[in-house]
C-alpha positions, 0 to 999 in steps of 0.5 A: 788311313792313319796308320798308312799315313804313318808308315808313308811318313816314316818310310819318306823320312828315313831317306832324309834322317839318313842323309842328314846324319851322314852330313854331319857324319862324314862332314869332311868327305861330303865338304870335299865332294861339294867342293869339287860340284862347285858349291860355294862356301861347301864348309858351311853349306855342308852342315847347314844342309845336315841340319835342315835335312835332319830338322825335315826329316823329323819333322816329318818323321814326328809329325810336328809341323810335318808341313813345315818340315816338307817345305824344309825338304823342298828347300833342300831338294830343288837347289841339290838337284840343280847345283850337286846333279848337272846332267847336262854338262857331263860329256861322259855317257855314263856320268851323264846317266848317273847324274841324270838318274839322281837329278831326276830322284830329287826333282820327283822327291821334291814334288812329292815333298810340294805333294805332302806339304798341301796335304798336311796343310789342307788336312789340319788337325783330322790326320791322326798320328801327329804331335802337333797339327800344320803351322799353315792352313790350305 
């Protein structure tokens, strides 16, 4: 089971490292685009949201803390869902599925992310593979 656990950790984080990665990356581009979903202070909110997509993902990725890490993720993914993806306001029917389909991604990724924070934290020490056991106990 572990080395399931492992590979599950690995292939669940590698979306958020390569998103991190690009925020800081193409941190112009990604501002622009904020800017224009309405994010207020997109300059600072870009990176910030770089950063804490990077922090989770390793977290996760590592095993140090990964419960913590997967709140981080959470704390992403429930606001970007809501504020970068608003279906309901387009009028074009093809916008309208295009935002619908990446709404509907982050809200599932942040009920799986909910789903591996109670297992990390209820697991404790037993899961093997991991660099530190959960900072919070279920």
């Amino acid at each position: 089971m572990d080395m399931l656990v492992l590979i599950g950790r690995i292939l669940f984080a590698l979306l958020f490292l390569g998103s991190g990665f690009g925020h800081l990356a193409q941190r112009k581009t990604m501002v622009q685009y904020a800017q224009f979903k309405g994010v207020p202070m997109a300059d600072l909110a870009v990176p910030a949201s770089g950063v804490l997509l990077l922090a989770g993902g390793l977290s996760v990725l590592l095993g140090v803390w990964a419960d913590l890490g997967t709140l981080l993720l959470f704390a992403f993914l429930l606001p970007t869902a809501l504020v970068m993806h608003p279906f309901w306001k387009e009028t074009d029917a093809e916008a309208k599925q295009t935002e619908m389909v990446h709404f509907n991604k982050d809200i599932a990724l942040a009920g799986a992310a909910l789903m591996l924070f109670a297992f990390f934290a209820h697991t404790g020490g037993d899961l093997g593979l991991t660099l530190t056991g959960p900072l919070f106990s279920l």
